[in-house]
N, CA, C and O of each residue as an XYZ file, in Angstrom:
324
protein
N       0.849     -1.184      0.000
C       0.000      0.000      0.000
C       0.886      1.237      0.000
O       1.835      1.450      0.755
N       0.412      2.031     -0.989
C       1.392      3.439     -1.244
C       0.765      4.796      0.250
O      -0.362      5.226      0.495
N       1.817      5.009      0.768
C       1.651      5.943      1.767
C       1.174      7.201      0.999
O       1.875      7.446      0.018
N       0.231      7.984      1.196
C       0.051      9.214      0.409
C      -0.379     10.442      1.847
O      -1.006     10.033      2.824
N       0.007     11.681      1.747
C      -0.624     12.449      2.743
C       0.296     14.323      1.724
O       0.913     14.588      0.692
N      -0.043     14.773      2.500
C       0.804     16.261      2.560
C       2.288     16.197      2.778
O       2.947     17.011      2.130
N       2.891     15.428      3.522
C       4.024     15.442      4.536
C       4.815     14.393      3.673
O       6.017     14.149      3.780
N       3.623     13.620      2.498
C       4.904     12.564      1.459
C       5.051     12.918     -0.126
O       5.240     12.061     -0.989
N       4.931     14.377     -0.382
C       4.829     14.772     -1.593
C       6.053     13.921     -2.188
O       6.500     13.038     -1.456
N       6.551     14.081     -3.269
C       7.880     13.744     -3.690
C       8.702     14.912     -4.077
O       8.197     15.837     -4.712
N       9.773     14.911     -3.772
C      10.842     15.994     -4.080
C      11.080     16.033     -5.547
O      12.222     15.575     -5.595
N      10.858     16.195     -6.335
C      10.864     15.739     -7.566
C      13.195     16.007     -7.653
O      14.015     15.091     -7.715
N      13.378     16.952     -7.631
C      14.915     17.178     -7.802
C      16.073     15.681     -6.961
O      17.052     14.978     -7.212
N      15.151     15.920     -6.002
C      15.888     14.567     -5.265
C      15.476     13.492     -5.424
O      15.901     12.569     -4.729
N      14.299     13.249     -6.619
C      13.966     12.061     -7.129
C      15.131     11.688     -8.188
O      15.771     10.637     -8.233
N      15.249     12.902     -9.088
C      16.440     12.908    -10.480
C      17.346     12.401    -10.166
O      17.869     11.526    -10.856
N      17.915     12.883     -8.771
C      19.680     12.764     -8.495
C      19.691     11.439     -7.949
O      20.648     10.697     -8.169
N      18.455     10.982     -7.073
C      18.522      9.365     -6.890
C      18.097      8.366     -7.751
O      18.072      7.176     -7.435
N      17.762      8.808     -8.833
C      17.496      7.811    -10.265
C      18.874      8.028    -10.788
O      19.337      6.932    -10.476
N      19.656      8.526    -11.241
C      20.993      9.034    -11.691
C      22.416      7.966    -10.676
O      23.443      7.356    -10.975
N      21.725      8.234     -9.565
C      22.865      7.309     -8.599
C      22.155      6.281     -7.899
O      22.315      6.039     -6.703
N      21.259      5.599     -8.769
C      20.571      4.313     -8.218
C      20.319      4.223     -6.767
O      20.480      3.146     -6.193
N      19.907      5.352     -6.090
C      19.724      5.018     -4.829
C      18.474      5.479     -4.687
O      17.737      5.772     -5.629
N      18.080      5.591     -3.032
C      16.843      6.217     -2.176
C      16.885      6.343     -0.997
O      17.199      5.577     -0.087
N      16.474      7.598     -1.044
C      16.813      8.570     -0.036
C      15.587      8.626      0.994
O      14.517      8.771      0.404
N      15.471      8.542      2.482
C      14.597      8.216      3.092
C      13.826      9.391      2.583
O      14.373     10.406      2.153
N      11.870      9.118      2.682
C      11.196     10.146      2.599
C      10.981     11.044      4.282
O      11.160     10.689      5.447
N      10.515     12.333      3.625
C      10.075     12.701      4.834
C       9.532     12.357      6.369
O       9.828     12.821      7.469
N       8.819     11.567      6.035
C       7.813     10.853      7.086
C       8.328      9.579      7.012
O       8.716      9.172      5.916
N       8.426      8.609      8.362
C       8.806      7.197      8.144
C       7.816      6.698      7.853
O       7.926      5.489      8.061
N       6.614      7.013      7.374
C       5.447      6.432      7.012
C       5.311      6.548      5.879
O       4.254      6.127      5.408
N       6.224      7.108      5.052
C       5.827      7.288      3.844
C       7.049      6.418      2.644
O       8.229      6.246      2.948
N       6.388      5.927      1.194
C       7.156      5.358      0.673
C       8.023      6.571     -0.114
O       7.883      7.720     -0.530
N       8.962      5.553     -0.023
C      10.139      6.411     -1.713
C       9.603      6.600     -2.351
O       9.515      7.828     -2.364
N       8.882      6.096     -3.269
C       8.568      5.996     -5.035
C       7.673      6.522     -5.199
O       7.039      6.292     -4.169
N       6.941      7.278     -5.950
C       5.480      7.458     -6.053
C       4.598      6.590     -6.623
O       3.369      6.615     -6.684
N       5.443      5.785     -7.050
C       4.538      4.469     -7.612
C       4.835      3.037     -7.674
O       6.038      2.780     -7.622
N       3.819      1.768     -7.800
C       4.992      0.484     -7.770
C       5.522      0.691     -8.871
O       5.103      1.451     -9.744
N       7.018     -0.350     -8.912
C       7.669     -0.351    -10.148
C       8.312      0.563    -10.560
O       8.950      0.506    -11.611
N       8.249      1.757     -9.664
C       8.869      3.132    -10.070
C      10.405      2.557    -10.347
O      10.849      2.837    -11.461
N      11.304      1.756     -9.432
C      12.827      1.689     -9.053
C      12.923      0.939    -10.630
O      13.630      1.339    -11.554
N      11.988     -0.279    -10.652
C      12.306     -0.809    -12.401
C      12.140      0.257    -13.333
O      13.204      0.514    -13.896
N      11.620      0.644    -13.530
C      11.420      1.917    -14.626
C      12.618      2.464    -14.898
O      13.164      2.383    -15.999
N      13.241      3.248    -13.565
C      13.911      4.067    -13.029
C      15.263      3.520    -14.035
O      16.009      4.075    -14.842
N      15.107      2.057    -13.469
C      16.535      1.676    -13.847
C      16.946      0.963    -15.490
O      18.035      0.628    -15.956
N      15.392      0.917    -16.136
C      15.187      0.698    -17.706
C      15.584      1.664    -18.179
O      16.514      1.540    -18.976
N      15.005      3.150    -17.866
C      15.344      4.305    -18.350
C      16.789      4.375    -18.190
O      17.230      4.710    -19.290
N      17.894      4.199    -17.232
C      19.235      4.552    -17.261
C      19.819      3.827    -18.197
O      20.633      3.947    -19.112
N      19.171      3.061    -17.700
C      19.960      1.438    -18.909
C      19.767      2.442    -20.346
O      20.758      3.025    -20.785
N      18.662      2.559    -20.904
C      18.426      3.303    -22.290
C      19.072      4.327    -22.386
O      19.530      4.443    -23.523
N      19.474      5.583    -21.361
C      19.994      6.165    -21.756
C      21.663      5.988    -21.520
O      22.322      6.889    -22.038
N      22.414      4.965    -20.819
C      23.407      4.592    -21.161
C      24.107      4.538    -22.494
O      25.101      5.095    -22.961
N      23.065      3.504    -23.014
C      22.782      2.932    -24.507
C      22.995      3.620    -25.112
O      23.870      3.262    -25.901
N      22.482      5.108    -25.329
C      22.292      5.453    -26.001
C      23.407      6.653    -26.485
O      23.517      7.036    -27.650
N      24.289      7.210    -25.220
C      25.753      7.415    -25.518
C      26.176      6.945    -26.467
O      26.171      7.763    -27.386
N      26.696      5.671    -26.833
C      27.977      5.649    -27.872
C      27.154      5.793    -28.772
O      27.711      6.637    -29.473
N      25.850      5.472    -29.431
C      25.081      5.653    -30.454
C      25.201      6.841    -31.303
O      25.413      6.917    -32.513
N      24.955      8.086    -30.095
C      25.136      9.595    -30.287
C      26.148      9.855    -30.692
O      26.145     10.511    -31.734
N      27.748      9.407    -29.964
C      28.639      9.821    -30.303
C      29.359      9.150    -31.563
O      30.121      9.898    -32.176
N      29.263      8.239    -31.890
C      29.302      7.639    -33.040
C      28.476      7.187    -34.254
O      28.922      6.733    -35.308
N      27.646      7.321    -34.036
C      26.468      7.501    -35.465
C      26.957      8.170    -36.342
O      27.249      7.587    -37.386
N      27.200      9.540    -36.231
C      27.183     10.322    -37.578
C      28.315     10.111    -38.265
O      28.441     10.201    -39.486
N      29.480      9.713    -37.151
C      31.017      9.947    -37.650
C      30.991      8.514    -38.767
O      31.578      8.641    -39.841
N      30.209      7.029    -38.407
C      30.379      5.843    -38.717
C      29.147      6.208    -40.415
O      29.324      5.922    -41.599
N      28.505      6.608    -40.016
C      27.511      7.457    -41.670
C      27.878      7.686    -42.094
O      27.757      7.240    -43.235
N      28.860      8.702    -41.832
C      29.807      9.361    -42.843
C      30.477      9.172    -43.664
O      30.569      9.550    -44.832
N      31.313      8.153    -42.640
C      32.433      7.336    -43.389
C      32.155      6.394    -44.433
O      32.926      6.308    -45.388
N      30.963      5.564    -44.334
C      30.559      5.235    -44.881
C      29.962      5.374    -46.418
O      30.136      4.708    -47.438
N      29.161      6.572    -46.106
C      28.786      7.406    -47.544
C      29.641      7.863    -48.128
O      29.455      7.946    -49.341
N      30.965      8.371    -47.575
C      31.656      9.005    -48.240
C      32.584      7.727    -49.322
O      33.046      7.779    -50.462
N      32.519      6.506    -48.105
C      33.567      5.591    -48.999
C      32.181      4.994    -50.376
O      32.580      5.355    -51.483
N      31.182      4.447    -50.447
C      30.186      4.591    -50.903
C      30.371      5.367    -52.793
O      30.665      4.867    -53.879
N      30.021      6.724    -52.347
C      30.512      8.042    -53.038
C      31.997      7.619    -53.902
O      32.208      7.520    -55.111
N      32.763      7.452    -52.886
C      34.171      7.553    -53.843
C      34.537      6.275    -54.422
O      35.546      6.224    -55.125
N      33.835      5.229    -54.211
C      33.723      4.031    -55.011
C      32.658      4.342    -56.311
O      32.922      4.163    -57.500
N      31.898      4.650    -55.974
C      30.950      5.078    -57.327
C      31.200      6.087    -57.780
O      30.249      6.711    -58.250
N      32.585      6.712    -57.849
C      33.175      7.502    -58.625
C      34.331      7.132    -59.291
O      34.693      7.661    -60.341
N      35.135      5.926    -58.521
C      35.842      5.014    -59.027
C      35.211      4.476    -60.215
O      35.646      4.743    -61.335
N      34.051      3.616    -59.995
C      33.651      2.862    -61.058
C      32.845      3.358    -61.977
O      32.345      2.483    -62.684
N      32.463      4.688    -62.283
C      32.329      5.950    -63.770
C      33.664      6.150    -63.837
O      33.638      6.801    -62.792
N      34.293      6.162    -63.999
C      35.588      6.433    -64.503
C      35.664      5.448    -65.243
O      36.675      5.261    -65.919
């Protein structure tokens, strides 16, 4: 059962920084839960996972396109000749 009152809002900022460093930080009230929801911590930790992922993607996508098209390009300029 999810604790709900005035006194267990969620911090939303200190929700970010404890999704970011996989932790949880006691709530206000000892009566009250961490999460605002079940399943929140799985979520939490799908989303990092994805955006892990998704680093080298960013940083290497365009450079690995490139290279590509360009070798692409200068082969089909090789072979009109």
């Amino acid at each position: 059962e999810v604790k709900r009152g005035a006194g267990c809002a969620p911090l939303i900022l200190i929700l970010f920084i404890d999704m970011v460093l996989m932790s949880t930080t006691k709530p206000v009230e000892d009566d009250c839960d961490a999460y605002m929801f079940e399943g929140q911590e799985k979520l939490q930790r799908f989303l990092f996972l994805v955006a892990v992922l998704c680093v080298p993607v960013l940083l290497f996508g365009t450079p690995v396109y490139l290279y590509y098209t360009y070798k692409k390009k200068k082969e089909e300029a090789l072979v009109i000749r």
